[in-house]
C-alpha positions in Angstrom: 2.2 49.3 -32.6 -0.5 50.0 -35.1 -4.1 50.0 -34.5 -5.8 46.6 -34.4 -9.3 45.6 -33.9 -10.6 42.3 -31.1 -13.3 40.5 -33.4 -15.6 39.4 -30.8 -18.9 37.7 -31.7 -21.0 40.7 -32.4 -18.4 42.2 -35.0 -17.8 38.7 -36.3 -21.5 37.8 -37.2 -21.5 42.0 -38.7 -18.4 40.7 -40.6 -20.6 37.9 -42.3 -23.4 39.5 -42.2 -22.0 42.4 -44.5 -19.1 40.0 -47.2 -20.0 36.4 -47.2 -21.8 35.0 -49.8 -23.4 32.0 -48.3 -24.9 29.2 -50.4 -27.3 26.4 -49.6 -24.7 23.7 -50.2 -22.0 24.9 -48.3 -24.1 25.5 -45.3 -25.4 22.3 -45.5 -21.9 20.9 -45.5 -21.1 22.9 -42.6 -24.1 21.7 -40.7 -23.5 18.0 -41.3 -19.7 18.7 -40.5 -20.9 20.4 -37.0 -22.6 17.0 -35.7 -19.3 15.7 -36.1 -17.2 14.7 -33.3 -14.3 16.8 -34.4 -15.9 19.8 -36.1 -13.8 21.7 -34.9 -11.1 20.9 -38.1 -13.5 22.3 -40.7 -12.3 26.0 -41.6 -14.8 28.7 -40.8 -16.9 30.3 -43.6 -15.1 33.8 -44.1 -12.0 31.6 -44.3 -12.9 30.0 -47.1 -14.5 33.2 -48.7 -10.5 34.2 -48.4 -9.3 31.8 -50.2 -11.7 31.4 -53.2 -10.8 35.3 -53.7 -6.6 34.3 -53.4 -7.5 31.5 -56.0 -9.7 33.3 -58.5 -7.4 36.6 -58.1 -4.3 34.1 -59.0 -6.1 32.6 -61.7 -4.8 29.3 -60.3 -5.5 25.9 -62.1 -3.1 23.5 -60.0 -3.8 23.2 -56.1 -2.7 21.0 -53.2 -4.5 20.1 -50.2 -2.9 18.4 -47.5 -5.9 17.1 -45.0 -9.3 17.1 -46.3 -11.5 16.3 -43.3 -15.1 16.7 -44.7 -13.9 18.6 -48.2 -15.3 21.9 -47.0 -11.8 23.4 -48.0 -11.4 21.8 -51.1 -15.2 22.3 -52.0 -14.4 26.3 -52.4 -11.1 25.5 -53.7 -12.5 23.1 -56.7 -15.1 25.6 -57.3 -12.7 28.4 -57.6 -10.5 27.1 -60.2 -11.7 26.5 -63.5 -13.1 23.5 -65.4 -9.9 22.4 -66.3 -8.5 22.9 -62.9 -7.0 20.1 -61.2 -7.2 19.8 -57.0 -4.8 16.9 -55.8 -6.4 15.9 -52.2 -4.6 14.3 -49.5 -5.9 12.4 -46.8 -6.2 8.7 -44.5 -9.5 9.1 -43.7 -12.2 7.6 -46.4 -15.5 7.8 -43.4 -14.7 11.7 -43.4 -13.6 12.3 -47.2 -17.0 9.8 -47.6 -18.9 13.3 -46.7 -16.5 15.0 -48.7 -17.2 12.9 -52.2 -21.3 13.4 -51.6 -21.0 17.0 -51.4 -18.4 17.2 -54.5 -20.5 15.2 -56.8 -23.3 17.3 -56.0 -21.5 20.6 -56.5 -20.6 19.4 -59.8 -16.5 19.9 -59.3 -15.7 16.0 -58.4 -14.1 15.8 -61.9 -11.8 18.5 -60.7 -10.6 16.8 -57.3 -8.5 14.1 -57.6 -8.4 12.5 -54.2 -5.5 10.7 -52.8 -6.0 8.2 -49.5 -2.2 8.2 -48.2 -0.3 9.4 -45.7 0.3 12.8 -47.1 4.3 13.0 -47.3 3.9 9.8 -49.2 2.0 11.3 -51.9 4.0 14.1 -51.8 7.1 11.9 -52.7 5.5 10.6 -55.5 4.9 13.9 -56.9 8.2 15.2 -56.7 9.5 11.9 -58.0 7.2 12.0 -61.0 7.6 15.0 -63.3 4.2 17.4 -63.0 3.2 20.1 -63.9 4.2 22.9 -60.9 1.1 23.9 -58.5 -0.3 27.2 -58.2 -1.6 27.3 -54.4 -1.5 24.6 -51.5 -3.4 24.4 -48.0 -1.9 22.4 -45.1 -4.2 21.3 -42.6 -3.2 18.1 -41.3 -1.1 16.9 -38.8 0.8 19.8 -36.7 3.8 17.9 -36.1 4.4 17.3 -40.2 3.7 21.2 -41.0 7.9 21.9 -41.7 8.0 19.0 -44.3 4.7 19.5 -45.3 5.7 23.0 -46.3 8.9 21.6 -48.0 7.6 19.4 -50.2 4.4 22.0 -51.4 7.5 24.3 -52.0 9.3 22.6 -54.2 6.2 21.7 -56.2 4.5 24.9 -56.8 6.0 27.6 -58.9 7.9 30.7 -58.7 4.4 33.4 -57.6 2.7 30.1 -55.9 0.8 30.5 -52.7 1.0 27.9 -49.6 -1.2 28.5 -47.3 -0.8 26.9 -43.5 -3.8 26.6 -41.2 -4.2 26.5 -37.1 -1.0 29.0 -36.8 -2.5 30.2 -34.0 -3.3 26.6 -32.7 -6.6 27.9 -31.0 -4.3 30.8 -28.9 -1.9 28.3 -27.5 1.0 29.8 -28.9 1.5 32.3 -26.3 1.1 30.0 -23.4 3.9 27.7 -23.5 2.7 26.1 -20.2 0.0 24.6 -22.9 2.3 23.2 -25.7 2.0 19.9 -26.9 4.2 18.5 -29.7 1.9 19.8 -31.9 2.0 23.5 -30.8 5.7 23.4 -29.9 5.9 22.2 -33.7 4.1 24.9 -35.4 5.8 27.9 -33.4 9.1 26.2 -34.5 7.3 26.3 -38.0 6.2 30.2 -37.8 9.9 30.9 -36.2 11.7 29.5 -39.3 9.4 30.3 -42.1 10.1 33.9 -41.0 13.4 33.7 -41.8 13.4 31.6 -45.2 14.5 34.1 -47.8 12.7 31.2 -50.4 9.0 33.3 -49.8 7.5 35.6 -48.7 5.3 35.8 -45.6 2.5 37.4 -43.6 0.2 36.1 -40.8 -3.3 36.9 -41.3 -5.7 36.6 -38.5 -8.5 34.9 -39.6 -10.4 31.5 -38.8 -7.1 30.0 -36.2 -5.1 32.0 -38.2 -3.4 31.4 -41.5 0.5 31.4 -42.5 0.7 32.5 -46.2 3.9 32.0 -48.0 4.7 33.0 -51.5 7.8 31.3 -53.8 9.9 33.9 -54.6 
């Protein structure tokens, strides 16, 4: 096995210490997010760092999300695309995506994010249904027990080089513990297990924030 490295919390703050570029607006996003009662959903900074460097190196203009929470995530997604660049958001929650539309106006990208308040696969539907444009890069962070169709439907609608990326793949280390599993885990080890296989993309596992699944259309 190659050589790997335990970030534990001194390497972690070197980590941000030395690469992220903070700014005033997404720490203040962060810090509202962290009163919250389920914080815990927001992506952590270096995360989100990742993938405004996947975007910009892609030179995406068409993304998905599939949960919102408090629009951290979209946030450095709709700044990372260009003016023209469109960010179809997907959520059920308008008290959460409430905090989301302040800090979007304010960052000056709201043009850019064209919020949907659906169940997800519903909007999903309706996109496939309706001839658009393909997508460049998706993020699924919602509902564990959806990821598999989740995925599906993102595949079908992003091009041949297009990036999904899937959140919580490490589900907060249950994975290994089956003695642990709730649908939700059981669902997204089933997810990991078959993605592996799907000669449709390409995959790797990177181990950052709760880890991230990324999965390019061949």
């Amino acid at each position: 096995m190659g050589k790997y490295l335990s970030l534990n919390d001194t390497y972690y703050r070197y980590m941000l210490d030395v690469s992220f570029r903070d700014t005033d607006l997404l720490r203040r996003l962060r810090e509202e997010t962290a009163t919250l009662e389920r914080a815990i959903y927001q992506i952590p900074p270096e995360q989100g760092a990742f993938f405004s460097l996947l975007i910009k190196a892609m030179r995406a203009k068409r993304a998905l999300e599939i949960g919102v929470f408090t629009g951290y995530s979209a946030l450095v997604v709709a700044q990372s695309l260009p003016d023209e660049g469109t960010l179809i958001a997907c959520d059920v929650n308008t008290e959460w995506t409430g905090i989301a539309r302040r800090y979007w106006q304010e960052a000056g990208v709201s043009h850019k994010i064209d919020l949907r308040i659906a169940p997800a696969l519903q909007t999903l539907d309706s996109l496939i249904q309706t001839p658009v444009e393909p997508f460049d890069f998706a993020f699924i962070d919602a509902d564990k027990i959806n990821t598999q169709a989740y995925f599906e439907r993102c595949l079908s609608l992003l091009h041949p080089g297009g990036l999904i990326a899937v959140d919580n793949a490490f589900m907060d280390g249950r994975v290994i513990y089956p003695a642990q599993w709730d649908e939700g885990v059981a669902a997204m080890d089933q997810f990991l297990r078959t993605v592996k296989d799907d000669k449709r993309v390409e995959v790797s596992l990177v181990p950052i924030g709760d880890g991230v699944l990324l999965a390019s259309k061949r």
